[in-house]
MILO-263594 format. One record per residue: residue number from 1; z, y, x of N, C-alpha, C in turn; residue in one letter. Coordinates in nm, 2 decimals, decimal comma. Last residue first. Layout:
N
@num NUM&nZ Z&nY Y&nX X&caZ Z&caY Y&caX X&cZ Z&cY Y&cX X&residu A
...
//
This chain:
100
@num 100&nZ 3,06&nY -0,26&nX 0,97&caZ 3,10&caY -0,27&caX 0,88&cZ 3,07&cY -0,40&cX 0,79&residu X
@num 99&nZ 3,22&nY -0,08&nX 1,29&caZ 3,15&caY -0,21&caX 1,18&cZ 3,17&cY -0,19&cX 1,08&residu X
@num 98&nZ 3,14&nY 0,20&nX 1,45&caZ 3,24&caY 0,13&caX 1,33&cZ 3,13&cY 0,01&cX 1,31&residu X
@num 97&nZ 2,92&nY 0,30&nX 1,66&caZ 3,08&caY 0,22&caX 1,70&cZ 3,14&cY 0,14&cX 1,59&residu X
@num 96&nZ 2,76&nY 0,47&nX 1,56&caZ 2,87&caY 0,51&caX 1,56&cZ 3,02&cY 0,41&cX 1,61&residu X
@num 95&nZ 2,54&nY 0,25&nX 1,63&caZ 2,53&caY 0,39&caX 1,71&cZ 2,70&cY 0,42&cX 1,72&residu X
@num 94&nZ 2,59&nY 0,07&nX 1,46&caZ 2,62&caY 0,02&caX 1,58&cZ 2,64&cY 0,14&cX 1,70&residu X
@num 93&nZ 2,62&nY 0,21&nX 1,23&caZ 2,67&caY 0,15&caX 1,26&cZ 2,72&cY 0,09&cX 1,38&residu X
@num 92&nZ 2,28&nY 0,26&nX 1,22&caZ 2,44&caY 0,38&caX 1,23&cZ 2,53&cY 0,32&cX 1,26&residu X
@num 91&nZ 2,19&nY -0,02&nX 1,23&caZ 2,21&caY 0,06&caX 1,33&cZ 2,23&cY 0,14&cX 1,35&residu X
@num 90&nZ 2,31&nY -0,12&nX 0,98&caZ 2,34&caY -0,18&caX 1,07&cZ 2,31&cY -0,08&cX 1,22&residu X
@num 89&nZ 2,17&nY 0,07&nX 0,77&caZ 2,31&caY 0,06&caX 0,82&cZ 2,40&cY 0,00&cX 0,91&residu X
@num 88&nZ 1,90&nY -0,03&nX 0,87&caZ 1,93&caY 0,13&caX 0,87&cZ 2,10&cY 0,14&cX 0,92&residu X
@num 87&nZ 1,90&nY -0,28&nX 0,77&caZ 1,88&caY -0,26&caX 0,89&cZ 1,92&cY -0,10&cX 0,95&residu X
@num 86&nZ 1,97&nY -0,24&nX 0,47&caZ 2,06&caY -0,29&caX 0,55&cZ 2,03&cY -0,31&cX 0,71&residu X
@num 85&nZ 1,73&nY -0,09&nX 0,39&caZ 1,88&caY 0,00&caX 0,39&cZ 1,94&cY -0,10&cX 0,50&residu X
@num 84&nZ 1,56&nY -0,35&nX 0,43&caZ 1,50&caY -0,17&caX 0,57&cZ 1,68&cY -0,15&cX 0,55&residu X
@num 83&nZ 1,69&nY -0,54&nX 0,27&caZ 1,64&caY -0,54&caX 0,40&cZ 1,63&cY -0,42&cX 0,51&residu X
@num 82&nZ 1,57&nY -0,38&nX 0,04&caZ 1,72&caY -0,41&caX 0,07&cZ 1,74&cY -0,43&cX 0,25&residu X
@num 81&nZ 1,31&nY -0,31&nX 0,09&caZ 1,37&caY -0,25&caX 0,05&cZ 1,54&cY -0,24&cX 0,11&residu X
@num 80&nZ 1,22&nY -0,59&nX 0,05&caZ 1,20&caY -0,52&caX 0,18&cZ 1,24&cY -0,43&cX 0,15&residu X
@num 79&nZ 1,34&nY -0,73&nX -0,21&caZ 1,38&caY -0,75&caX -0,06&cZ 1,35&cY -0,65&cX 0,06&residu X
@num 78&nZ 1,23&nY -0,52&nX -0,42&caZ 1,38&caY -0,52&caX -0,36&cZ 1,36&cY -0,56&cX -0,24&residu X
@num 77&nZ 0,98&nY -0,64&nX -0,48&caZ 0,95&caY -0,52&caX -0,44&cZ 1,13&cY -0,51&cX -0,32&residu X
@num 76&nZ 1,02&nY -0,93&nX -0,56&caZ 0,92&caY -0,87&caX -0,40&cZ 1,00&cY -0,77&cX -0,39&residu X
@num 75&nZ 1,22&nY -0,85&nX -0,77&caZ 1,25&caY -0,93&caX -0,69&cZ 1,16&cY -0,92&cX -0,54&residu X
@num 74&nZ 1,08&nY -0,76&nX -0,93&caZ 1,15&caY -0,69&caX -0,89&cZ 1,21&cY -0,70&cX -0,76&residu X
@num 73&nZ 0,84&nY -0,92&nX -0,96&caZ 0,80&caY -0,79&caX -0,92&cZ 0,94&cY -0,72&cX -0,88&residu X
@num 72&nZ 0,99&nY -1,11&nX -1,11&caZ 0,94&caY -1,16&caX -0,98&cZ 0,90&cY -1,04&cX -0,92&residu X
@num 71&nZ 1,11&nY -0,98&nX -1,32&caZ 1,19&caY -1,06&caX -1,27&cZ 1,11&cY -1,04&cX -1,14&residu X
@num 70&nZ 0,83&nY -0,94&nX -1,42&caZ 0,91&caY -0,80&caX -1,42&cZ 0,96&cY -0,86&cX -1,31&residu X
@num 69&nZ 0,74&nY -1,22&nX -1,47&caZ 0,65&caY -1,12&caX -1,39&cZ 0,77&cY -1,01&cX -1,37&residu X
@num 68&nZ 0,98&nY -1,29&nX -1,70&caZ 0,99&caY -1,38&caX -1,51&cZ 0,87&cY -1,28&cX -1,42&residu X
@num 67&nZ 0,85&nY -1,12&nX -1,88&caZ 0,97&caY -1,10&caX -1,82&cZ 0,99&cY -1,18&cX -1,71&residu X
@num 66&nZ 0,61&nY -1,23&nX -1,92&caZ 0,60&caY -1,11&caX -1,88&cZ 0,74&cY -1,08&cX -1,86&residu X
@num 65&nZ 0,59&nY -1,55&nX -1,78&caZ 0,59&caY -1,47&caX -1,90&cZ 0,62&cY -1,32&cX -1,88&residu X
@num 64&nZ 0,31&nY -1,68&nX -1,59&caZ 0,46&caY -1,65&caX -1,59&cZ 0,46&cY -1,54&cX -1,71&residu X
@num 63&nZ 0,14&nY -1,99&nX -1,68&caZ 0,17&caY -1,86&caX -1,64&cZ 0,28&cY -1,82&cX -1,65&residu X
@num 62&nZ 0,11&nY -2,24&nX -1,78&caZ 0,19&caY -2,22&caX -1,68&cZ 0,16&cY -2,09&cX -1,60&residu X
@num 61&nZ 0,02&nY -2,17&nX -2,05&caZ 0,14&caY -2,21&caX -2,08&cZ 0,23&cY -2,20&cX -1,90&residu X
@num 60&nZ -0,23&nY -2,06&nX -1,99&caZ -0,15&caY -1,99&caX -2,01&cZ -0,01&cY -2,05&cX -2,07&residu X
@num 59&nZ -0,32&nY -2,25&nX -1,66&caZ -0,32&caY -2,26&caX -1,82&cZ -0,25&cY -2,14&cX -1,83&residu X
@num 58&nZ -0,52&nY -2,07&nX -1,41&caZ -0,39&caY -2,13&caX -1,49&cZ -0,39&cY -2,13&cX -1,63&residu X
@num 57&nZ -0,76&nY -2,00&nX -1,27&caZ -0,71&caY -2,14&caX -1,29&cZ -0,58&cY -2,22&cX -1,36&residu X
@num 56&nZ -0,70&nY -1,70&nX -1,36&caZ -0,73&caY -1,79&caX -1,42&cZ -0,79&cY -1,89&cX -1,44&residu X
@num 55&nZ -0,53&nY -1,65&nX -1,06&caZ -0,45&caY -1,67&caX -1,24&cZ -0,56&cY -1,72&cX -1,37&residu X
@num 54&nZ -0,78&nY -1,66&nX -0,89&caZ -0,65&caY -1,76&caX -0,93&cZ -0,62&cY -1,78&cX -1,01&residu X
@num 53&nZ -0,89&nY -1,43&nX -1,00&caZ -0,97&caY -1,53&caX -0,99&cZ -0,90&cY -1,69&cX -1,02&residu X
@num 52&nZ -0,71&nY -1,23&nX -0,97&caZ -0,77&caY -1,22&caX -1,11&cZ -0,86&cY -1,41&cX -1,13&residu X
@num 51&nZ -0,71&nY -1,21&nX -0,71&caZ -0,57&caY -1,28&caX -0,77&cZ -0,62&cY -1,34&cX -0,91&residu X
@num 50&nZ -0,98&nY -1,14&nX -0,64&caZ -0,94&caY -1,29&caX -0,57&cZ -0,82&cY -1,33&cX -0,67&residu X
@num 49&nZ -0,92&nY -0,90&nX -0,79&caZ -1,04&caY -0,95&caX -0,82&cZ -1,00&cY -1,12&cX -0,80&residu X
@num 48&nZ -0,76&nY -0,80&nX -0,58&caZ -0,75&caY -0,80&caX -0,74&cZ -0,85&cY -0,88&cX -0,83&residu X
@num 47&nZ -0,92&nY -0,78&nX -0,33&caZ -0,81&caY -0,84&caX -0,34&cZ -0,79&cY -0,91&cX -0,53&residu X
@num 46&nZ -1,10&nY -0,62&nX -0,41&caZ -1,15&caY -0,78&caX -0,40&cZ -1,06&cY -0,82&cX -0,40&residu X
@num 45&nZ -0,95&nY -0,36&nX -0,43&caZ -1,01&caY -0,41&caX -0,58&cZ -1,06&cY -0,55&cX -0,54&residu X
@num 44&nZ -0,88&nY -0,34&nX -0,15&caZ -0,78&caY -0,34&caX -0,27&cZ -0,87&cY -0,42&cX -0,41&residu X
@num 43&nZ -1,13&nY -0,26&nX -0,10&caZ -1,05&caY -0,43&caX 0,00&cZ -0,99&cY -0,48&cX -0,13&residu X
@num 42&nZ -1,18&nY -0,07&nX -0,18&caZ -1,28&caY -0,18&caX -0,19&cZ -1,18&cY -0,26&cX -0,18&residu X
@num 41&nZ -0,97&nY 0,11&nX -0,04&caZ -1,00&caY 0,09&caX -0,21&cZ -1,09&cY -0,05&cX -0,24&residu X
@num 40&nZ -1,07&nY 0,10&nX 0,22&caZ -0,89&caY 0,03&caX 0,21&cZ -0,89&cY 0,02&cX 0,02&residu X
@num 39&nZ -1,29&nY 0,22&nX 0,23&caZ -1,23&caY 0,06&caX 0,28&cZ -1,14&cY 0,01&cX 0,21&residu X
@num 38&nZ -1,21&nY 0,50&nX 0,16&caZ -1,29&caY 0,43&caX 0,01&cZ -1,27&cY 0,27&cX 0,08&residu X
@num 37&nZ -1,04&nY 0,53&nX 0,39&caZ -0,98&caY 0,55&caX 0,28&cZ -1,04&cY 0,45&cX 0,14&residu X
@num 36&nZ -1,20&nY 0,54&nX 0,58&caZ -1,10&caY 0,47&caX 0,60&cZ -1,03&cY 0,45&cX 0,45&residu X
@num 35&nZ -1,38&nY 0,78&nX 0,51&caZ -1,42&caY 0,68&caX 0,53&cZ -1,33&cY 0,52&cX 0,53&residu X
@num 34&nZ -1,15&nY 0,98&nX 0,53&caZ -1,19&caY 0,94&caX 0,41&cZ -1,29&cY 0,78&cX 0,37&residu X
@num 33&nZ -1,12&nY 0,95&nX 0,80&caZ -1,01&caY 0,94&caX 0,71&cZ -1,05&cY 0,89&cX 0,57&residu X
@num 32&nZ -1,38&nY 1,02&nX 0,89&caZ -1,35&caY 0,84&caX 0,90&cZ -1,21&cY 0,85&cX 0,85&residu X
@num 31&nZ -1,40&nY 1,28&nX 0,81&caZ -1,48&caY 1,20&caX 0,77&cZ -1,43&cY 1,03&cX 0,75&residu X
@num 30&nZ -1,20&nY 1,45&nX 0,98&caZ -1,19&caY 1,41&caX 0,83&cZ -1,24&cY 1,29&cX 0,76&residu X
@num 29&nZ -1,08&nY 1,19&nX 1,23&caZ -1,16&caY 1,31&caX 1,18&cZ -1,13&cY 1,28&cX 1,02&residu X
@num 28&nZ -0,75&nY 1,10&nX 1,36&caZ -0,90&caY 1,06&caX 1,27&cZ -1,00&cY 1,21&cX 1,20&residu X
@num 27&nZ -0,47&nY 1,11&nX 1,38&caZ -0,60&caY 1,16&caX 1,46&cZ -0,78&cY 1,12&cX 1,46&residu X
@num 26&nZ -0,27&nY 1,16&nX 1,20&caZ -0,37&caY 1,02&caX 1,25&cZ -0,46&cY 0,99&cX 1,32&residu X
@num 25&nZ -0,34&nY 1,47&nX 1,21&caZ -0,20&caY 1,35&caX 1,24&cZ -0,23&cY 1,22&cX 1,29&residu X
@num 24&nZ -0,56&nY 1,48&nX 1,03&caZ -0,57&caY 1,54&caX 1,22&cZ -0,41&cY 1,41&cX 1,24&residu X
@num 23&nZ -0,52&nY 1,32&nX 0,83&caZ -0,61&caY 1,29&caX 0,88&cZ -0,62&cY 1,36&cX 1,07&residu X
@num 22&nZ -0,33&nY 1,52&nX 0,70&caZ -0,31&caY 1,36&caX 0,72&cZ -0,40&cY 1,29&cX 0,82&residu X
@num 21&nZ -0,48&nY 1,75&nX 0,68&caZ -0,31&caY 1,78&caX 0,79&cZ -0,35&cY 1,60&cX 0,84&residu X
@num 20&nZ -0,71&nY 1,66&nX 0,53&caZ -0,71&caY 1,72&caX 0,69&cZ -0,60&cY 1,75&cX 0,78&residu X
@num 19&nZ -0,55&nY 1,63&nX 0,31&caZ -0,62&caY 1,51&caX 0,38&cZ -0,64&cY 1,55&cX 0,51&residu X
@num 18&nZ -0,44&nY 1,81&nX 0,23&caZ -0,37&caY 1,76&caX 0,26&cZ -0,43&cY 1,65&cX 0,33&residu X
@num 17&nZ -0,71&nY 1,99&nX 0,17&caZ -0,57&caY 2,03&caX 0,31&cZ -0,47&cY 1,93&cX 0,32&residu X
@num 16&nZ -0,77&nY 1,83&nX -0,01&caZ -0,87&caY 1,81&caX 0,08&cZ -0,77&cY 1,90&cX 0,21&residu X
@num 15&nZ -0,61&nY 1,87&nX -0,23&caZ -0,60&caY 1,75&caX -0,18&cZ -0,72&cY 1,72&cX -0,07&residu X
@num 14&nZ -0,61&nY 2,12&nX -0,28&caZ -0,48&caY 2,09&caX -0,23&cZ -0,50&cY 1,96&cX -0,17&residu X
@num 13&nZ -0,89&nY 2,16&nX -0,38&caZ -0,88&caY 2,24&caX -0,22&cZ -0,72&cY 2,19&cX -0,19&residu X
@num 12&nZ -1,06&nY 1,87&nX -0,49&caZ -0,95&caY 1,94&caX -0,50&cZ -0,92&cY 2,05&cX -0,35&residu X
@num 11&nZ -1,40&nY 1,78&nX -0,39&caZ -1,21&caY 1,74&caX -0,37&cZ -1,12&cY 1,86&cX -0,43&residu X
@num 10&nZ -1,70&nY 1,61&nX -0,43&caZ -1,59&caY 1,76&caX -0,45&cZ -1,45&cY 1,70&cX -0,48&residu X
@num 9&nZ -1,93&nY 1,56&nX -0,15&caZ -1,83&caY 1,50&caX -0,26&cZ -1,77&cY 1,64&cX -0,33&residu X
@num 8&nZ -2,22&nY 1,40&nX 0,00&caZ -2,15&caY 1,58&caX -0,07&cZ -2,05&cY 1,52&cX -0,18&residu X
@num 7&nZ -2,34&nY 1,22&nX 0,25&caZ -2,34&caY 1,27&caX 0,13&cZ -2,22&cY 1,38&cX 0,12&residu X
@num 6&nZ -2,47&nY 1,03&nX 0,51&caZ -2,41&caY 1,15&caX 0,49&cZ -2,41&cY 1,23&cX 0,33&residu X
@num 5&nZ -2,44&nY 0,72&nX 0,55&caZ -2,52&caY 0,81&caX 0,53&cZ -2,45&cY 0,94&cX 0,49&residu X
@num 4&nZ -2,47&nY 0,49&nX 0,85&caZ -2,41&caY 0,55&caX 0,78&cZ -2,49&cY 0,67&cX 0,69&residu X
@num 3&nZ -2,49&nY 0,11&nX 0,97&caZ -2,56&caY 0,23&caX 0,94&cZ -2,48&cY 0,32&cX 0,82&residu X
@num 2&nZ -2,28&nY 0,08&nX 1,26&caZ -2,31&caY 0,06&caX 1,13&cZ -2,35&cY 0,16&cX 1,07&residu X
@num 1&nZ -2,37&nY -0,08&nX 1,55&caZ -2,31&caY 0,03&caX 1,47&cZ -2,35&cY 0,02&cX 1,33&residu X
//
């Protein structure tokens, strides 16, 4: 098990009821919600850290210019996006009988 230590934080009272609705839902105590929470921040920032690490094995001539980054960020973000609508409309679709 891993050793734990018990400390005192201060939350906002809107954002400590919203954590305890989110947190009973998920059925996680408060504690391992928020516990769950500062993880998933760590991971996030080594993540950033590892990309930060990559991008500067690259010249800045074979970096991407700040319009192909827009371009390529649009382009992640859209597909799963386009993707979910067009699975969505595929299965009203199939519900309602009409093709489309």
């Amino acid at each position: 098990m891993t050793a734990t230590e018990k400390i005192s934080v201060t939350i906002g009272r809107d954002e400590l009821a919203h954590a305890k609705r989110l947190a009973s839902h998920l059925g996680l105590s408060l504690s391992g919600f928020i516990s769950d929470a500062v993880r998933e921040r760590i991971r996030e920032q080594a993540r950033r850290e590892a990309a930060d690490e990559v991008r500067a094995t690259f010249s800045s001539e074979d970096r991407a210019t700040p319009a192909e980054a827009r371009a390529l960020l649009e382009l992640w973000g859209a597909a799963p996006a386009a993707a979910e609508r067009k699975s969505k409309t595929k299965s009203r679709s199939q519900r309602s009988g009409k093709a489309r």
